[in-house]
Steps between C-alpha positions, in 0.01 A plus 500: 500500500745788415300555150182572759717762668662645215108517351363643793792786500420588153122503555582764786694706267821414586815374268652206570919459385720181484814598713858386350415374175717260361582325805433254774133469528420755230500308154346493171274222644349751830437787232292236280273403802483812642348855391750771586489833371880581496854246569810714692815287308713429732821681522718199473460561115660831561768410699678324257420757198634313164298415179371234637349672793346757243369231263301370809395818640370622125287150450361568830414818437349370159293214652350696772376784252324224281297357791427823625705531818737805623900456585747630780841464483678521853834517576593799271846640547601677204395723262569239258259251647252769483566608152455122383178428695376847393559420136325112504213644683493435849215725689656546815867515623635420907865507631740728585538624194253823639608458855514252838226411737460901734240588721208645419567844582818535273308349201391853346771678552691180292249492237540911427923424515491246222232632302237249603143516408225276632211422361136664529273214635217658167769358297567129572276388236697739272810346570400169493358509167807659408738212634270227317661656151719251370821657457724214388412541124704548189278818323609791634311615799449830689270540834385825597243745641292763416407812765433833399617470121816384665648169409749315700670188410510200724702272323657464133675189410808476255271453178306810527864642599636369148174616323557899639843470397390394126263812498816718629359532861878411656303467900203419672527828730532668170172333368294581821635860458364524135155388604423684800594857290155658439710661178553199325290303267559202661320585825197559360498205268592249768235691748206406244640152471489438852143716554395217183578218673314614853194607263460146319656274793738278246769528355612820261734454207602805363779564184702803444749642268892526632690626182562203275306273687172467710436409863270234627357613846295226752359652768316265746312619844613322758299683871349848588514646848325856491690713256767276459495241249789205454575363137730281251669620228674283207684687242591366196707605203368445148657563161251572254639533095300395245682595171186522274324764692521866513700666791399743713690667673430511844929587592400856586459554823206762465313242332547229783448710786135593338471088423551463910247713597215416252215267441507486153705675256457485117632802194256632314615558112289745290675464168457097537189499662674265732461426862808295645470379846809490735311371811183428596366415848351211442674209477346385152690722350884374507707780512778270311253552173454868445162489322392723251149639395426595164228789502531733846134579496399156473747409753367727741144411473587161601692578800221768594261202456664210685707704767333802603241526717155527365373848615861616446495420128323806375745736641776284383410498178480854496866525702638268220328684165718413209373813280612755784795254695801691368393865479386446880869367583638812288335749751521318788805612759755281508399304163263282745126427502361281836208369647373238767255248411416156642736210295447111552853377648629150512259357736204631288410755775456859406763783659542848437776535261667863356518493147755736343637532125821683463634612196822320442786806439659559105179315351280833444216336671494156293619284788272522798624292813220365702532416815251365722592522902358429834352790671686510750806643257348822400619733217697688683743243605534320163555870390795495724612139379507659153708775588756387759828650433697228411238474159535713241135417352601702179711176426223251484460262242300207443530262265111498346 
């Protein structure tokens, strides 16, 4: 009889929640008969707050996640009890912890005094699919959002913490801060990450260079509401030596502030007739493995002909000319030839992508950088990347 009720709530739209979970009448055995879409644990669990308590509270938390069901905790005092059910996961919080039962008309005015926020009714689904994240996992985890080219971080557990810390970020406010400043190379390299993953649906992995090591980026949608998108984050720390290959260097920080920014990036070596790729935006090409082409005519007529854009390859070919490359760089301003032509990314789809070739400073034009970036980082900013005044470019060197 009550699974009748509890169908014909749901089939009106309504949710239907198991009251005082974990005692009395509300057992495992009631939540395996029944369909409930979320369990409020019952505050007896917080009363007496030991290990114990939390082990429960955490397995809980845990079980309900796996069969698809939401959590409240009641009965929150302290900001202790909050910080613990905010770290296992728990989607929603009650107690006096954020104030006693008031009437109605004193409710707004205590909301704006403790800094209170409630929740637009366009975002429940938002939310929700946000709380069904399991959060009680060893690999380090961050939770955020995305509005405006703004990111804002949910939650972080203590293994992301430790990974920051090995990449000498010493906070999480100081993390945040790095990626939401327009100036820095990371913003834009963690904006097309997370504009990647909302373009293919799945999951991103992206790997970048952090002095002596590289940086393993997963970036995994997670709900959209408008302009405002919600997303994981695992970070992981990788040390990559391998003593029988050739270094380069990629220690300078002029050199990894251009890797950030760009979709593929490769050195260009005249008196070798080399081509030696640093990164390439596909993932086919590991950027562990610096490859390097022999012949950079050849070299180009094979990328022209498997990733450009068919009715873009004449003018390509003509942008790329090997007979008339270096004088053009010579008498170019700024030692910098560009163009934009259509480029096959990851996904095999076709975007506009500005192709630029630099000449590298103190080679007399026989290192050519070549950088290959998303449109919407013109050349006027990566001019400005080039020349911020913490870089003296005169001091670049790279190891080709």
């Amino acid at each position: 009889m009550i699974g009748k009720f509890i169908d014909a709530f749901h089939q009106s739209g309504y949710h239907v929640w198991m009251d005082d979970f974990g005692s009395g009448y509300s057992s495992l055995g009631v939540l395996k008969d029944f369909d409930f879409d979320e369990i409020k644990i019952d505050m007896s669990f917080l009363r007496n707050f030991n290990e114990k308590g939390k082990k429960i509270i955490e397995s809980v938390v845990r079980m309900a996640k796996s069969i698809g069901i939401q959590t409240l905790a009641e009965g929150v005092e302290t900001e202790e009890q909050y910080e613990f059910l905010k770290s296992i996961g728990c989607e929603k919080i009650q107690g006096y912890y954020f104030g006693k039962p008031i009437p109605k008309y004193h409710f707004l005015a205590h909301c704006q005094e403790r800094g209170i926020t409630y929740e637009d009714v366009h975002f429940h689904h938002f939310y929700d699919e946000i709380g069904r994240i399991d959060y009680l996992t060893d690999s380090p985890l961050l939770v955020g959002t995305l509005k405006n080219k703004r990111f804002r971080f949910l939650y972080v557990n203590e293994a992301y913490k430790q990974v920051l810390k090995r990449d000498h970020i010493d906070s999480v406010e100081k993390w945040e801060q790095i990626l939401n400043n327009p100036t820095d190379p990371m913003h834009q390299f963690h904006l097309n990450a997370a504009r990647k993953t909302l373009r293919r649906n799945k999951p991103t992995i992206v790997t970048y260079p952090r002095a002596d090591h590289y940086m393993e980026l997963t970036v995994e949608l997670i709900a959209r509401q408008g302009n405002v998108i919600s997303f994981t984050a695992e970070l992981h720390y990788i040390d990559i030596k391998n003593p029988d290959q050739e270094e380069i260097s990629l220690d300078d920080q002029y050199v990894r502030d251009v890797y950030y920014v760009c979709h593929d990036l490769a050195v260009m070596d005249f008196k070798n007739d080399t081509i030696r790729e640093l990164k390439s935006g596909n993932s086919n090409q590991p950027i562990a493995h610096h490859h390097i082409s022999h012949g950079i005519k050849d070299a180009f007529d094979r990328y022209c002909r498997s990733f450009i854009y068919k009715t873009d390859q004449e003018s390509f070919e003509r942008f790329y000319d090997f007979e008339t490359l270096q004088d053009r760089i010579k008498n170019a301003p700024e030692g910098l030839i560009s163009g934009y032509f259509r480029s096959k990314n990851d996904d095999g789809e076709y975007i506009w992508i500005h192709h630029m070739y630099i000449a590298i400073p103190q080679t007399n034009y026989q290192n050519i950088l070549i950088l290959a970036i998303t449109a919407d980082m013109n050349q006027d900013k990566l001019i400005q990347l080039l020349k911020r005044d913490d870089v003296n470019v005169e001091d670049v060197h790279l190891n080709c």
